[in-house]
MOPAC internal coordinates of N, CA, C and O (Angstrom, degrees):
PM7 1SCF
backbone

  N    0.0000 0     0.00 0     0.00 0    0    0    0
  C    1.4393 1     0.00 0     0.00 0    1    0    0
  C    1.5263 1   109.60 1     0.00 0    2    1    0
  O    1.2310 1   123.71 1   -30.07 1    3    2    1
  N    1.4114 1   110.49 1   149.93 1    3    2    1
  C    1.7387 1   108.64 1  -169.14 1    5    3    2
  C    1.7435 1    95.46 1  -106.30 1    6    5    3
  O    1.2310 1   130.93 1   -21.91 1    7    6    5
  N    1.1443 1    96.52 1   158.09 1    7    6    5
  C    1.8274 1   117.34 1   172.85 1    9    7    6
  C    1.8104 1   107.47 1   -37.48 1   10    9    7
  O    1.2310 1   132.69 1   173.23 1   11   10    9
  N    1.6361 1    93.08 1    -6.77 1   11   10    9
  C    1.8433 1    66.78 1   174.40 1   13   11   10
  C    1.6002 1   123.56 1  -144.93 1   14   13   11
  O    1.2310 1   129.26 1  -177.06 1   15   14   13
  N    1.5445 1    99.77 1     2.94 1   15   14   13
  C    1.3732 1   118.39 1   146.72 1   17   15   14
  C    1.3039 1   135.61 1  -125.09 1   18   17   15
  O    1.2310 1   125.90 1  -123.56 1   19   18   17
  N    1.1652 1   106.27 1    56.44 1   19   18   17
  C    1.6114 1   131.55 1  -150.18 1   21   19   18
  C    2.1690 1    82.75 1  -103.67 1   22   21   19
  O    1.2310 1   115.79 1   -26.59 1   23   22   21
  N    1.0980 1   125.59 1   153.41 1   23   22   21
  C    1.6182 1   132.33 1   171.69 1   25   23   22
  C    1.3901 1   104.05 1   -59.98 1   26   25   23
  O    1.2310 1   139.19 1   -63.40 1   27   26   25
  N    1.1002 1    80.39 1   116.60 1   27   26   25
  C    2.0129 1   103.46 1   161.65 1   29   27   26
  C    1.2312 1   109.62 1   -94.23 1   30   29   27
  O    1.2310 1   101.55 1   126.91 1   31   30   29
  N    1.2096 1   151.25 1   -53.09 1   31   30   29
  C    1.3173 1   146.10 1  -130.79 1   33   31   30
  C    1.0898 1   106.38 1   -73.12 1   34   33   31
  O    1.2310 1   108.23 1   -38.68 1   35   34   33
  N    1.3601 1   139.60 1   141.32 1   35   34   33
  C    1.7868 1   124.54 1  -150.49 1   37   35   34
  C    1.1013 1   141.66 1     8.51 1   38   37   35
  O    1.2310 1   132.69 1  -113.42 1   39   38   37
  N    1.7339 1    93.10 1    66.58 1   39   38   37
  C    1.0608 1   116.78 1  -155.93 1   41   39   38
  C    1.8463 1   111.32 1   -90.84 1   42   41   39
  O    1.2310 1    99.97 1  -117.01 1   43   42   41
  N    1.3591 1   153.83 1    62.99 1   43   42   41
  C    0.8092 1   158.29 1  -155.65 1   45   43   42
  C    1.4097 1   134.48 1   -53.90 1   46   45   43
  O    1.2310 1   112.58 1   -44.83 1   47   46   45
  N    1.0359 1   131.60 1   135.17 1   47   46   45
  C    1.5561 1   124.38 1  -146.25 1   49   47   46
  C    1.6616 1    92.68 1   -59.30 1   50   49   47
  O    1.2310 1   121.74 1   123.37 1   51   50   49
  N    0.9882 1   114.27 1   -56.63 1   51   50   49
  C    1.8424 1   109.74 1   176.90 1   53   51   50
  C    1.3347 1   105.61 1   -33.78 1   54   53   51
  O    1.2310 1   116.89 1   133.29 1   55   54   53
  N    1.4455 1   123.52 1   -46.71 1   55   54   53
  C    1.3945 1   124.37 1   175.58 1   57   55   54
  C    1.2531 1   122.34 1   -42.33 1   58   57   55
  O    1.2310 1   128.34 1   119.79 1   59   58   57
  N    1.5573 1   101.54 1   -60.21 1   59   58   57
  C    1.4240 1   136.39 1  -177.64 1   61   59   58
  C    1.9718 1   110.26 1   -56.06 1   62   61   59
  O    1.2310 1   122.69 1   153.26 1   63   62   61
  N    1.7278 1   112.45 1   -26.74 1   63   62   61
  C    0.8580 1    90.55 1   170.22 1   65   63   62
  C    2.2398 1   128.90 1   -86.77 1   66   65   63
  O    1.2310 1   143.07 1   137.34 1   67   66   65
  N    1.9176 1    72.79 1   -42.66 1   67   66   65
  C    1.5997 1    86.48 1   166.13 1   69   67   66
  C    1.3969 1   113.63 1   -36.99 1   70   69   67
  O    1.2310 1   114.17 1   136.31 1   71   70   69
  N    1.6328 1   128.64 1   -43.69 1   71   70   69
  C    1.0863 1   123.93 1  -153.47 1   73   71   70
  C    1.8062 1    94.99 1   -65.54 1   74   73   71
  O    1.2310 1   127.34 1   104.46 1   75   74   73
  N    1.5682 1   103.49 1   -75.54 1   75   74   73
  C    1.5237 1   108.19 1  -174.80 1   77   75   74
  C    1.6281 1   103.75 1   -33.86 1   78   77   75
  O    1.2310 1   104.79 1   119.59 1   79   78   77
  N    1.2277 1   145.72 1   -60.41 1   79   78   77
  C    1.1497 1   141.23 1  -169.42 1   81   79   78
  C    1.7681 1   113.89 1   -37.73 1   82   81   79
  O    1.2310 1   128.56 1   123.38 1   83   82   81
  N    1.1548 1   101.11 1   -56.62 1   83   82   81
  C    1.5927 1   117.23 1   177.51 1   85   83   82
  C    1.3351 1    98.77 1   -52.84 1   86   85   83
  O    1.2310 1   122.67 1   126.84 1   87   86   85
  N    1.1015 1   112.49 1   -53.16 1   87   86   85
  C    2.1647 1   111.41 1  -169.89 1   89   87   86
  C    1.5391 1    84.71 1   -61.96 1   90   89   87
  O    1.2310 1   120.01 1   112.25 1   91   90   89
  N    1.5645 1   117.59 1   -67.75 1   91   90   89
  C    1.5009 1    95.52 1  -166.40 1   93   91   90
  C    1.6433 1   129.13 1   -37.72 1   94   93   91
  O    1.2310 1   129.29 1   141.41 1   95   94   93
  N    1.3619 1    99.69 1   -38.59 1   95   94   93
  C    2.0315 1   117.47 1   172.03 1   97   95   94
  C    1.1590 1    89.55 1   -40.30 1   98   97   95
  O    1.2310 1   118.82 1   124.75 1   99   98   97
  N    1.4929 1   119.86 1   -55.25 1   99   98   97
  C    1.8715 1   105.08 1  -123.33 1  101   99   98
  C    1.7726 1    99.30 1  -104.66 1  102  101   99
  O    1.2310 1   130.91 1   155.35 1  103  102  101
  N    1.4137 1    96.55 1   -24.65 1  103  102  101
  C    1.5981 1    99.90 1  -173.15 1  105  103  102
  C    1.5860 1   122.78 1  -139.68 1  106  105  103
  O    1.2310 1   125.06 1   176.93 1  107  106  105
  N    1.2454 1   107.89 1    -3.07 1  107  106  105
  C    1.4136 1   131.18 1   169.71 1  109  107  106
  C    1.5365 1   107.92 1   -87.08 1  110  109  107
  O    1.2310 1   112.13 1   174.47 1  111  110  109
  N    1.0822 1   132.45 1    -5.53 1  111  110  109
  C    1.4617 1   115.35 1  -168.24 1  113  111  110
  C    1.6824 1   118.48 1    66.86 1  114  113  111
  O    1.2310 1   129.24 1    92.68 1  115  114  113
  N    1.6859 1    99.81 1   -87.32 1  115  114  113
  C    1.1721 1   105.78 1  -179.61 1  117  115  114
  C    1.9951 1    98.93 1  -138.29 1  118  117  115
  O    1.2310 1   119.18 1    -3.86 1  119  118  117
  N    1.1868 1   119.17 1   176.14 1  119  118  117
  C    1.4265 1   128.64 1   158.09 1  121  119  118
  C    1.9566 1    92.90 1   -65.10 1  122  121  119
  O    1.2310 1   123.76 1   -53.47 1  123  122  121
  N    1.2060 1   110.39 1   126.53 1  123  122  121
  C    1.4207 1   127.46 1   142.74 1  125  123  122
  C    2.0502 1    96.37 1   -39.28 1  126  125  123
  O    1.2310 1   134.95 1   -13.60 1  127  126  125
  N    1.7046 1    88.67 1   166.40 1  127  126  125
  C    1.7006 1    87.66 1   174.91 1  129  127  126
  C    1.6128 1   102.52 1   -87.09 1  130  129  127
  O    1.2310 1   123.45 1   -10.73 1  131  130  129
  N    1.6215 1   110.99 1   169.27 1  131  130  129
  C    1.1759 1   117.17 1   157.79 1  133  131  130
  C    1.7295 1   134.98 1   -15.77 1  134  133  131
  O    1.2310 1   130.73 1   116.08 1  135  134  133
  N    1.4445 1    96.91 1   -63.92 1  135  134  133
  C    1.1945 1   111.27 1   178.64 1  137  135  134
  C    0.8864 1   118.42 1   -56.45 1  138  137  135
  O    1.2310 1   114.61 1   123.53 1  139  138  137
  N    1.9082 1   127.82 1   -56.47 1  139  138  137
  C    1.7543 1   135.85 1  -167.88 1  141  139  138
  C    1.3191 1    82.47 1   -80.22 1  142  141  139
  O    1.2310 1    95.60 1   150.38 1  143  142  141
  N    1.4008 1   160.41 1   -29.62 1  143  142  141
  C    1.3358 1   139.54 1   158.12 1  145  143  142
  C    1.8637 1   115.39 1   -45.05 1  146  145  143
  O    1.2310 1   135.70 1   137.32 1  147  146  145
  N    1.4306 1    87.22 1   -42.68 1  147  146  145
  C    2.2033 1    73.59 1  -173.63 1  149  147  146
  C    1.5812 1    96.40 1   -63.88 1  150  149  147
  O    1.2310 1   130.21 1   120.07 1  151  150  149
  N    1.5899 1    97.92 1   -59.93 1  151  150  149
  C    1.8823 1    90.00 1  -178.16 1  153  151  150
  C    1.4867 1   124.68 1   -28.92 1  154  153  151
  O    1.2310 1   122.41 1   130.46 1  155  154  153
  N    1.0208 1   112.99 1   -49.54 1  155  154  153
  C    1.4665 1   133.83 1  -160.53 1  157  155  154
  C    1.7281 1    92.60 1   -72.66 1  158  157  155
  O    1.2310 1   117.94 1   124.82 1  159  158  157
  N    1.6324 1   121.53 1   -55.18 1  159  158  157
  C    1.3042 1   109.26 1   160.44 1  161  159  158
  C    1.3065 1   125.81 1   -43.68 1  162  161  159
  O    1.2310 1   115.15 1   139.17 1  163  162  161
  N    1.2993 1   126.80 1   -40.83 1  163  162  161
  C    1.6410 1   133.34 1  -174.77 1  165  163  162
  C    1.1420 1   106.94 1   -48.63 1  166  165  163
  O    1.2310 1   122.12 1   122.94 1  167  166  165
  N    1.2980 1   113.55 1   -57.06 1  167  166  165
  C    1.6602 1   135.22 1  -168.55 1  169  167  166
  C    1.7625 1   105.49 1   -65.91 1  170  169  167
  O    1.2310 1   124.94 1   151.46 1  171  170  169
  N    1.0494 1   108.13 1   -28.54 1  171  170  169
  C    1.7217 1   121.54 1  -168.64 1  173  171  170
  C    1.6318 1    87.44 1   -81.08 1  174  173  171
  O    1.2310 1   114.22 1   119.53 1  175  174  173
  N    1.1476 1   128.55 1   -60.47 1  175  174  173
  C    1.2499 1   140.18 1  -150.64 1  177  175  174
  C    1.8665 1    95.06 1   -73.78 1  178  177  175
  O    1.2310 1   121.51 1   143.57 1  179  178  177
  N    1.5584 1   114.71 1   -36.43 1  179  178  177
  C    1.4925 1   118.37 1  -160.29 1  181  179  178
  C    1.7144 1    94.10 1   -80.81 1  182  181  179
  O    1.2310 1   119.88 1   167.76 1  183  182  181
  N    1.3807 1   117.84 1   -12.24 1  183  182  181
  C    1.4441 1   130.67 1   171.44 1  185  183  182
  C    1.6128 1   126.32 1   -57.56 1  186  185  183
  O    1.2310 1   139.75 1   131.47 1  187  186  185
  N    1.4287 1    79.30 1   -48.53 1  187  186  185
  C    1.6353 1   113.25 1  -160.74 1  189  187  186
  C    1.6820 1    87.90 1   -72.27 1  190  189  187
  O    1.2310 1   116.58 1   126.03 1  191  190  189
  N    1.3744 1   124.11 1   -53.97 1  191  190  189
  C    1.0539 1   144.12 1  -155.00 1  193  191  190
  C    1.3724 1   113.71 1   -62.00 1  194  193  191
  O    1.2310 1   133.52 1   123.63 1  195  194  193
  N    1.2163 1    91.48 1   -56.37 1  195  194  193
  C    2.0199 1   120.59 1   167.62 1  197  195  194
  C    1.6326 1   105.94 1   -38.79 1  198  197  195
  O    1.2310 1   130.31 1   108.97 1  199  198  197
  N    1.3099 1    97.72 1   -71.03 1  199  198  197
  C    1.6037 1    89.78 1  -167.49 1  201  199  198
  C    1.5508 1   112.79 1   -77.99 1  202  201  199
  O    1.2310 1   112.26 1   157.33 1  203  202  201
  N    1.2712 1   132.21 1   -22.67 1  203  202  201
  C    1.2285 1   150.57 1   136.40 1  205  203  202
  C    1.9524 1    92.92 1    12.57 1  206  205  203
  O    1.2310 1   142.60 1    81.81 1  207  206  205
  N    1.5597 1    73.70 1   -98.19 1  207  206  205
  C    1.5963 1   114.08 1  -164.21 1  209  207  206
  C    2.1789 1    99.57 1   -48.61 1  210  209  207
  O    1.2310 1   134.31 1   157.11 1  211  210  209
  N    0.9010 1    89.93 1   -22.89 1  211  210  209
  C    2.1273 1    88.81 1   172.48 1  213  211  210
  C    0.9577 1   101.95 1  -124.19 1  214  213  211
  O    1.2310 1   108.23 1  -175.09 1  215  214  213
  N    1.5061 1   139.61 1     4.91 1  215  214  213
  C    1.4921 1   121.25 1   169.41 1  217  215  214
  C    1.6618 1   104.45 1   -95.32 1  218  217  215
  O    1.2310 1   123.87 1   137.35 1  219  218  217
  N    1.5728 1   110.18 1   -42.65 1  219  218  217
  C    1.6919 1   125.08 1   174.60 1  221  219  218
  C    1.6280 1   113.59 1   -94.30 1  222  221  219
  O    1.2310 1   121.28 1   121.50 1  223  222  221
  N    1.1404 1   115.15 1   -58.50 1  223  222  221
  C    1.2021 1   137.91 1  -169.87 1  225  223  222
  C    1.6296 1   106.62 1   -49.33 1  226  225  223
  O    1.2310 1   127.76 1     3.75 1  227  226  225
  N    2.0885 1   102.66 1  -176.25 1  227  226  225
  C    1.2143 1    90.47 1   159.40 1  229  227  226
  C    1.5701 1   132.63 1  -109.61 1  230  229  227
  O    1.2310 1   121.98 1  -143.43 1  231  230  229
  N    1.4908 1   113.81 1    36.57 1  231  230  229
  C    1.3274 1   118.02 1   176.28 1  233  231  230
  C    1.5296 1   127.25 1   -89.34 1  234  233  231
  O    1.2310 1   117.97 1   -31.66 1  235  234  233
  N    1.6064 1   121.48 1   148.34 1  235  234  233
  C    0.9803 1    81.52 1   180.00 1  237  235  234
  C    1.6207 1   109.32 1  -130.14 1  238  237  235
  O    1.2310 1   120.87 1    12.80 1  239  238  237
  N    1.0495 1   115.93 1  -167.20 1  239  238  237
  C    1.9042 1   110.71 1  -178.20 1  241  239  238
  C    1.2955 1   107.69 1   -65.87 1  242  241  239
  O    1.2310 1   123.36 1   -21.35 1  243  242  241
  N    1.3111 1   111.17 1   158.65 1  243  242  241
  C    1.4844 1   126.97 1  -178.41 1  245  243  242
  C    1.8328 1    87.27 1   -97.93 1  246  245  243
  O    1.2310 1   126.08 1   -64.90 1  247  246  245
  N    1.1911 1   105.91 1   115.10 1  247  246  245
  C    1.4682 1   113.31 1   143.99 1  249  247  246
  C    1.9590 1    88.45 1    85.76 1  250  249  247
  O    1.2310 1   122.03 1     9.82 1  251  250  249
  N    1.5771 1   113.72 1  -170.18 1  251  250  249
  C    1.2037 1   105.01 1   143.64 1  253  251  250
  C    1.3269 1   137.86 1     6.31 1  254  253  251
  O    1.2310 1   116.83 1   -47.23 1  255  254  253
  N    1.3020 1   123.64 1   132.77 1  255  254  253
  C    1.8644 1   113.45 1   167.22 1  257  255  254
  C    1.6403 1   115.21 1  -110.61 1  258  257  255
  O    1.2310 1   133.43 1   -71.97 1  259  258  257
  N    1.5766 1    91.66 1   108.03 1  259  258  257
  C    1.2012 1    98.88 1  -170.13 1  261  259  258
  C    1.7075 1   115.92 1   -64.33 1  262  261  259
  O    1.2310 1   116.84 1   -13.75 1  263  262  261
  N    1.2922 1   123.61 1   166.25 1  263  262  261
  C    1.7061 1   129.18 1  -171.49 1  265  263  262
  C    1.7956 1    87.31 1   -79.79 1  266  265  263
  O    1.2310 1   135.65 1   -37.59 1  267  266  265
  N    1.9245 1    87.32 1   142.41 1  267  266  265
  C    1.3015 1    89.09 1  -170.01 1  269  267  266
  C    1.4617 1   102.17 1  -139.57 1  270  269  267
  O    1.2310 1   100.42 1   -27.69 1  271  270  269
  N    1.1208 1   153.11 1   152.31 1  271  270  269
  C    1.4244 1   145.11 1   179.51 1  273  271  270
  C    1.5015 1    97.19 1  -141.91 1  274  273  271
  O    1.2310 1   123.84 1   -64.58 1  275  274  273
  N    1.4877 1   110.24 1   115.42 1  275  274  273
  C    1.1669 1   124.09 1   174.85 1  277  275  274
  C    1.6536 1   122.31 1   -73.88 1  278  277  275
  O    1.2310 1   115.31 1   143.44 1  279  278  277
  N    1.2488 1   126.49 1   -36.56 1  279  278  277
  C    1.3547 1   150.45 1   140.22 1  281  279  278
  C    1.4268 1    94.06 1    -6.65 1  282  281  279
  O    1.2310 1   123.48 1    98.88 1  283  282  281
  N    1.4193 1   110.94 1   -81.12 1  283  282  281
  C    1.1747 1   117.23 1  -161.51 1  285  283  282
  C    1.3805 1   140.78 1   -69.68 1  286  285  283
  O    1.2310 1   135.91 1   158.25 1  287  286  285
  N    1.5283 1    86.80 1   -21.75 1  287  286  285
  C    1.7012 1   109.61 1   166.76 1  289  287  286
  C    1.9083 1   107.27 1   -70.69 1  290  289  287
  O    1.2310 1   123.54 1   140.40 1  291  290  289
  N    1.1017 1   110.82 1   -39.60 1  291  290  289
  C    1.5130 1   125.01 1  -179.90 1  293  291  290
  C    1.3876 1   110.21 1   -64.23 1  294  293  291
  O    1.2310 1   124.60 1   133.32 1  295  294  293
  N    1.6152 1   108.78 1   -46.68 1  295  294  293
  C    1.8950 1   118.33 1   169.38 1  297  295  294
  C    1.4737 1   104.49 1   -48.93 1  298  297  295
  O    1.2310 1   122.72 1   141.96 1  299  298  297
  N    1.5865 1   112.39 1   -38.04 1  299  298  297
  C    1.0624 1   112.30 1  -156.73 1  301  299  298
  C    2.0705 1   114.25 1   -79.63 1  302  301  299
  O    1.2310 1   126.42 1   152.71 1  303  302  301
  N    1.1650 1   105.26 1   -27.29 1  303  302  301
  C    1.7792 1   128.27 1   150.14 1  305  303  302
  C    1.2232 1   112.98 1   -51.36 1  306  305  303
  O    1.2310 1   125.17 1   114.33 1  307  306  305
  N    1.4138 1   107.67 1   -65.67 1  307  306  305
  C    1.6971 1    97.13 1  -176.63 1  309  307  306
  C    1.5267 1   128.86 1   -86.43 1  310  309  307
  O    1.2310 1   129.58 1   174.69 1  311  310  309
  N    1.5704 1    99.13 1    -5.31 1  311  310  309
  C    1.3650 1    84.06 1   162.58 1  313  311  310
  C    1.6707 1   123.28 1   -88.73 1  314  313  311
  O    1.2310 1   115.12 1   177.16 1  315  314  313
  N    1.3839 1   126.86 1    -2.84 1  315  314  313
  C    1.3505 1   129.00 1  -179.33 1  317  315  314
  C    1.4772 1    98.40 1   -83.32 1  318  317  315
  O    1.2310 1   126.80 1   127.36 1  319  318  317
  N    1.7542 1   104.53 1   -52.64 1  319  318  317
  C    1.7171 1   103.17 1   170.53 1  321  319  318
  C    1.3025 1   101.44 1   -26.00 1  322  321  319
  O    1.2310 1   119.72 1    87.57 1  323  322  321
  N    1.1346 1   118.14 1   -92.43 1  323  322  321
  C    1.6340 1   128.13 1  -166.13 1  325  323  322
  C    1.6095 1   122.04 1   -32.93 1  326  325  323
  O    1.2310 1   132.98 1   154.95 1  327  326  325
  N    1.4662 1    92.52 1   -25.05 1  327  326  325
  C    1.5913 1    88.88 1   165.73 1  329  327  326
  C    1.0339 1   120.32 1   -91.34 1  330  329  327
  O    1.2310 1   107.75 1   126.11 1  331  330  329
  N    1.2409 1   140.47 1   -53.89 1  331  330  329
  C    1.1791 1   115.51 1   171.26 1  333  331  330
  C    1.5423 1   129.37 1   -56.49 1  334  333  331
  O    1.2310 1   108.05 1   136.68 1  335  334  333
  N    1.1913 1   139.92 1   -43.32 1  335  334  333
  C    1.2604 1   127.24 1   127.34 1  337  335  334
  C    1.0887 1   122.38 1     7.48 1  338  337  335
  O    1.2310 1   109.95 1   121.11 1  339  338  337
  N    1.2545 1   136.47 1   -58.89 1  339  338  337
  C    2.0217 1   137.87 1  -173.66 1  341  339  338
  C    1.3505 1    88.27 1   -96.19 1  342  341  339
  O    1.2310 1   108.75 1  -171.14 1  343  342  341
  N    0.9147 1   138.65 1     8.86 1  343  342  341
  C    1.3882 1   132.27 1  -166.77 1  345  343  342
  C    1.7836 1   105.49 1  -107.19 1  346  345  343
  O    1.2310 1   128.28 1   132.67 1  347  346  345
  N    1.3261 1   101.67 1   -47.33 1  347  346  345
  C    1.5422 1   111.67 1  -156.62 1  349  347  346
  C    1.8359 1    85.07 1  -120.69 1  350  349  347
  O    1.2310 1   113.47 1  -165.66 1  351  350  349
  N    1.4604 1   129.95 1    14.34 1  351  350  349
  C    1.3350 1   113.26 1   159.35 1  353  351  350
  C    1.6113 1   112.75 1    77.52 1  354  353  351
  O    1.2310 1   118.91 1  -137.18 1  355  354  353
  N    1.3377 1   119.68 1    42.82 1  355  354  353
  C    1.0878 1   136.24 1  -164.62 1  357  355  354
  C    2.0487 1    95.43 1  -119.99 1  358  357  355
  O    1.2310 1   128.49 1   -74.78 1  359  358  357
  N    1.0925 1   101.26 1   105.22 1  359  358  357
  C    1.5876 1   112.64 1   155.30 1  361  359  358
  C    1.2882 1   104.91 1   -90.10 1  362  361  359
  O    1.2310 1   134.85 1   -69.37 1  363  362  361
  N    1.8821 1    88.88 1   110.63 1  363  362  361
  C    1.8027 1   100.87 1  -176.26 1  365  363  362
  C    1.2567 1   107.09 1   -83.87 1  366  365  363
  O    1.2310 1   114.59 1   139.95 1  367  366  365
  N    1.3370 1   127.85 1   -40.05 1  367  366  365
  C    1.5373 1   123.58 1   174.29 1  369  367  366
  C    1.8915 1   119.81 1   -48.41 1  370  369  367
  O    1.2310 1   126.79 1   135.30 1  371  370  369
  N    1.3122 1   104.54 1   -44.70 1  371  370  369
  C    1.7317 1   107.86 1   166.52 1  373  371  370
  C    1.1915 1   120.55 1   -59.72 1  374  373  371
  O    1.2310 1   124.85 1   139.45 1  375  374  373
  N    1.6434 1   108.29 1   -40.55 1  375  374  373
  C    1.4177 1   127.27 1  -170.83 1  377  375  374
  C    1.7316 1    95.42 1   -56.59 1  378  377  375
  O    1.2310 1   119.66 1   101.61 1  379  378  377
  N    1.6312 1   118.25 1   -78.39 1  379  378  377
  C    1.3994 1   122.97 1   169.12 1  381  379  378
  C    1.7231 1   105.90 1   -22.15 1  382  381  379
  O    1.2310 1   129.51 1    98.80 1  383  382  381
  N    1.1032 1    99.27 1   -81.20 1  383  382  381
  C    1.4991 1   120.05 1  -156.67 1  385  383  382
  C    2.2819 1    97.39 1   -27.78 1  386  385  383
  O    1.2310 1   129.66 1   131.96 1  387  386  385
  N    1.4535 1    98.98 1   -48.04 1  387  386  385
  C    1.8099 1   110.85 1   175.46 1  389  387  386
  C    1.3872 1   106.44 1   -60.93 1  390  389  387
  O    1.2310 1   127.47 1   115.21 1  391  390  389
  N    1.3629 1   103.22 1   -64.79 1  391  390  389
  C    1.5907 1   124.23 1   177.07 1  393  391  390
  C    1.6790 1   105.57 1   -18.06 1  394  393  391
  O    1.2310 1   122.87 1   125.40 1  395  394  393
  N    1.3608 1   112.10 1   -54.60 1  395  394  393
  C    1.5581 1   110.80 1  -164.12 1  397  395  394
  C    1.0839 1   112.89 1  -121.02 1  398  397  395
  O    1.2310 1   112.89 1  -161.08 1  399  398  397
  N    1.6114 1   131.03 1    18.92 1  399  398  397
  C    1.1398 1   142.08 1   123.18 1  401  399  398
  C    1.4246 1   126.18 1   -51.69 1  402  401  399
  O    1.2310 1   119.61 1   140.90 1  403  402  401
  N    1.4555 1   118.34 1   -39.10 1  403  402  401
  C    1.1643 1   131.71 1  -173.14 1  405  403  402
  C    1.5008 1   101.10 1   -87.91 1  406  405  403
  O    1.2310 1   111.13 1   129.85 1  407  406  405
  N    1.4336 1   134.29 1   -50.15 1  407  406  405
  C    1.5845 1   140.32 1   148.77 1  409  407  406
  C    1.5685 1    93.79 1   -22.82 1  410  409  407
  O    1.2310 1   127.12 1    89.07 1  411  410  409
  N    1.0176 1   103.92 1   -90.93 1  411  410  409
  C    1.8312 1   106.49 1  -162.83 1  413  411  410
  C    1.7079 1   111.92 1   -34.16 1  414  413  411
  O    1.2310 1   118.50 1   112.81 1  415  414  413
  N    1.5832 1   120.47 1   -67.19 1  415  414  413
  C    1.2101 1   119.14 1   179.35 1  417  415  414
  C    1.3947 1   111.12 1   -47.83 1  418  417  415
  O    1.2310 1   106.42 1   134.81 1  419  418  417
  N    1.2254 1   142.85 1   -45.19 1  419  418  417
  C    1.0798 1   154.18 1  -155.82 1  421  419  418
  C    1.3431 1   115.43 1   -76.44 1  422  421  419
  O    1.2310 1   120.61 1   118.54 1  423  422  421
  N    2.1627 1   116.44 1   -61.46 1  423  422  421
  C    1.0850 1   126.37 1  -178.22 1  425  423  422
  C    1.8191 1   109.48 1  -108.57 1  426  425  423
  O    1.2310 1   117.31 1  -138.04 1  427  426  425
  N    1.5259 1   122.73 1    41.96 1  427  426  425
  C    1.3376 1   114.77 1  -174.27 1  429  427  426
  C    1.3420 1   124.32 1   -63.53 1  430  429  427
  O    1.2310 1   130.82 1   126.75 1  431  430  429
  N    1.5480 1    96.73 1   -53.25 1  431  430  429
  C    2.0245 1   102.75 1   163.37 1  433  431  430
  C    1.2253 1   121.69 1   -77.13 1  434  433  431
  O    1.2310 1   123.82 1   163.92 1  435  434  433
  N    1.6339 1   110.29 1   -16.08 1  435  434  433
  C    1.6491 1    99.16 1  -154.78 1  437  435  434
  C    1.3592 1   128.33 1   -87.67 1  438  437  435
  O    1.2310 1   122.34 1  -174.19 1  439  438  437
  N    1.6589 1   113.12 1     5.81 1  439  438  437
  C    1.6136 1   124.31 1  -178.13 1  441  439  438
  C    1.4600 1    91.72 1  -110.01 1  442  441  439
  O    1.2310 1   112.85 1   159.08 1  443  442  441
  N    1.3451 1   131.11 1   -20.92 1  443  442  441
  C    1.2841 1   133.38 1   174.22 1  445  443  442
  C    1.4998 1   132.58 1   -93.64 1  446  445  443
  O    1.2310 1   127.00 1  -179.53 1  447  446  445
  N    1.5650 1   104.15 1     0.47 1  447  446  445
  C    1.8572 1   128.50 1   168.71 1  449  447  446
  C    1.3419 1    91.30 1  -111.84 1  450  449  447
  O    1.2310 1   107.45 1   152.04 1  451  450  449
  N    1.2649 1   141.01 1   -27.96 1  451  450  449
  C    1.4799 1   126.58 1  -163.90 1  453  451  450
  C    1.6864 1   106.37 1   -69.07 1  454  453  451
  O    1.2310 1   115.82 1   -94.99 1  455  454  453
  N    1.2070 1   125.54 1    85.01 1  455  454  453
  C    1.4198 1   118.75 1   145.33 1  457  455  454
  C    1.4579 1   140.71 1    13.10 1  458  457  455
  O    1.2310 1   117.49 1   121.17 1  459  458  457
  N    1.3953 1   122.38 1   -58.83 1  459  458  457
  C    1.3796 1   152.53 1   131.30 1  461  459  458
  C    1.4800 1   102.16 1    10.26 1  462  461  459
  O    1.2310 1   131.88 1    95.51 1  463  462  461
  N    1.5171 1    94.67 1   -84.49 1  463  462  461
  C    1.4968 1   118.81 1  -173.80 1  465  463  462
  C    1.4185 1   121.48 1   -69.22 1  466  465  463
  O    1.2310 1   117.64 1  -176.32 1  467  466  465
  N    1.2589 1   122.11 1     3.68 1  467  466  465
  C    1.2462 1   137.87 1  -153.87 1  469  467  466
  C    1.8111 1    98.34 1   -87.31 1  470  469  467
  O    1.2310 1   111.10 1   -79.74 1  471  470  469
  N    1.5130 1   134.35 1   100.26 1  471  470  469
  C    1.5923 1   110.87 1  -164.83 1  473  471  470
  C    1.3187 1    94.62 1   -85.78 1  474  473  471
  O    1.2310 1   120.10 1   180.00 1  475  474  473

């Protein structure tokens, strides 16, 4: 199976990273550096944001509404995430796994006393 129809279906972020790595092997050349990776996230993220803001938000399309797949704008985040991540030696599954340990201890009552949120 090649880097890009290789099994997804419980597909696990460890998976998820191996996978991008292999595409980088096979069709990436190399990882871009660090840096043109954050940029390159910025731009991914200013994507995400765009249609965001006229798909939820209150903006709206210029002209026509062009076909839009949100999925893909989001693929398009996590797959740079993921590179830099394999890049700079980041186990994203451990990383998470702390990540929302540290969420939980931290915020256990406090999205659930906040008023705010109260429907």
């Amino acid at each position: 199976m090649d880097a890009v129809t290789e099994k997804t279906v419980g597909m696990t972020v460890k998976d998820l990273q191996a996978m991008v790595d292999r595409w980088i092997q096979t069709y990436g050349v190399r990882y871009f550096s660090e840096m043109t990776n954050l940029a390159v996230l910025m731009e991914e993220v200013g994507e995400l944001a765009r249609l965001m803001a006229r798909e939820y938000g209150e903006q709206s399309f210029k002209g026509a509404r062009p076909p839009s797949d949100l999925g893909d704008e989001i693929a398009d985040v996590l797959f740079v995430l993921t590179c830099i991540a394999n890049q700079t030696g980041v186990d994203l599954e451990s990383a998470m796994i702390r990540n929302l340990k540290k969420k939980t201890d931290r915020d256990r009552d406090r999205h659930r006393d906040n008023p705010k949120l109260k429907v």
